[in-house]
Residue, then its C-alpha position, 0 to 999 in steps of 0.5 A: x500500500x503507498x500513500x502520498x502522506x509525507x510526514x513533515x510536509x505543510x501541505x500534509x500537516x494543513x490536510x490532516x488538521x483541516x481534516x480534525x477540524x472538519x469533524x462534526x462530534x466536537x463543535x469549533x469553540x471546544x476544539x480551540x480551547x483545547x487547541x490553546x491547551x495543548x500549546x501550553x503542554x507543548x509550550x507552543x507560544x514563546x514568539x510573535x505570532x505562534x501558533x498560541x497567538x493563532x488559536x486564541x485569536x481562533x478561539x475569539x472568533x468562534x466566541x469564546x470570551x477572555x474569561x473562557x480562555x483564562x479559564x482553560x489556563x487555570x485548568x493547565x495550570x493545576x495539571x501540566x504545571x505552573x511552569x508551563x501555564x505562566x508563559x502563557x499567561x503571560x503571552x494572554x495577557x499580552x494578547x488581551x491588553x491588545x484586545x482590550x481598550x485601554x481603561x479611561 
């Protein structure tokens, strides 16, 4: 059996996650809150423009408020440690400030 899939590819990688993305059983807001959780796992959000930056802004977009997402982050806090969620609270905070008009 051949297949085309070559692993490391842009194009392979952007089919399989369109592909997860596409499925029906878990609706789009979960699946970017899960997203942003999995960045702070793998500490996906060290730089300008990261894929961290990209899911909340996806996040945002499919309706999820600053609070959900501050949420998520407290929850990655007590399970994948505090030293892995404080980058990204920082980088959210950053984010949101950006968001955010400033307070008159």
């Amino acid at each position: 059996m051949t297949s085309s899939f070559k692993m490391g590819s842009t194009e392979s990688i952007l089919s399989v996650a369109g592909e997860v993305w596409g499925r029906p059983h878990v609706d789009q807001l979960t699946k970017a809150l899960i997203t942003i959780a999995i960045d702070v796992v793998i500490q996906n959000m060290q730089s300008e423009n990261s894929a961290f930056d990209a899911h909340v802004s996806m996040a945002r977009k499919q309706g999820a408020s600053w609070e959900q997402i501050e949420e998520v982050l407290l929850f990655c806090c007590a399970y994948a440690g505090f030293n892995k969620a404080a980058g990204a609270f920082a980088r959210f905070e950053l984010l949101r400030s950006r968001e955010s008009p400033p307070h008159q």
